[in-house]
Every structure is written in C-alpha cells, then in structure tokens.
N, C-alpha and C positions, 0 to 999 in steps of 0.2 A: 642050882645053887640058891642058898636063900640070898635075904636081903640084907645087905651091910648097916650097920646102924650109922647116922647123921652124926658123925664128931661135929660138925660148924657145920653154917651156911656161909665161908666165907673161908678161901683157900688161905694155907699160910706162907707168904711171901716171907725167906727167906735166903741170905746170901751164903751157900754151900761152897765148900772146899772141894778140892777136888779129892775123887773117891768113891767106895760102891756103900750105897743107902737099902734099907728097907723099908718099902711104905706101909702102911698098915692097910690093908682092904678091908677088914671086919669093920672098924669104926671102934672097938673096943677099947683101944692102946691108950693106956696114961699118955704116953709119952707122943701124942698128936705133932705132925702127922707121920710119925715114924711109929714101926715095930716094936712093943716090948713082951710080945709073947701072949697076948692076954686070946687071940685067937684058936689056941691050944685047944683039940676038944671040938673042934667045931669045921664046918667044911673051907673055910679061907687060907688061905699061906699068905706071907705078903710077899709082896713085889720087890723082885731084886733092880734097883740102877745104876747107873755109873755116870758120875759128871768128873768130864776130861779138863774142865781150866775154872778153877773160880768165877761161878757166877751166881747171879739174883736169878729165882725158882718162883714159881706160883704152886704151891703142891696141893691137889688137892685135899679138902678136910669132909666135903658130902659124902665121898667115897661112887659118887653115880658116873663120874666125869669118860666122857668118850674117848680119852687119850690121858689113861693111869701113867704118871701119878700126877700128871699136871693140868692143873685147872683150866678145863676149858667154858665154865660158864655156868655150866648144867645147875649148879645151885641157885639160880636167881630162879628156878620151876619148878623147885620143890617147897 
C-alpha cells in the first residue's frame, strides 16, 4: 500500500456523539479527519467506527498512527 498523505501534524480532538464514523486513511479528505470520498481511484478505504456514549476523541490527522483512527503520537516523528 502506498503512503497516506499528512492531513496535520496534530490529531483533531473532538467531542463525537454516539454513532458509526469514517476516518479517512488517504489523507486526502476535505472534510479532515473524516471520510468525504476523495480516496476513490486509489488503493485506501476508510476506516469504519463506532462510539457507544458521547465522548472527547483524539483522531488522528498524520494518518501513520499505530492504533487508527486515534492518535497515538506518531506525528511528533514525522
């Protein structure tokens, strides 16, 4: 798989309803850090998830993160 393009170096925090989200992997998506299709064409899908009770999210926006779709750091190395 290639390489996602860098939306941010800096995940976007935040407060999701409860509900199923798309993240965006490619890095392409307007609509940062979610899904708006712009991946089409190309080898990415995005990432289906589900948040069960309202709460505050770290999502990532690198796209390199070891634990999609939530920020775990990795952007303060690139």
């Amino acid at each position: 798989m290639g390489k996602p393009t860098i939306a941010a170096k800096q995940p976007a925090v935040l407060t999701l309803d409860p509900g199923t989200y798309y993240w965006c992997r490619c890095g392409r998506s307007k609509t940062q850090p979610f899904c708006d299709g712009s991946h089409t064409g190309s080898e990415f899908a995005p990432l289906e998830f589900t948040i069960a009770e309202r709460k505050q999210v770290a999502l990532c926006q690198c796209k390199h993160t070891g634990n999609p779709p939530f920020c775990d750091g990795t952007h303060k190395t690139l």
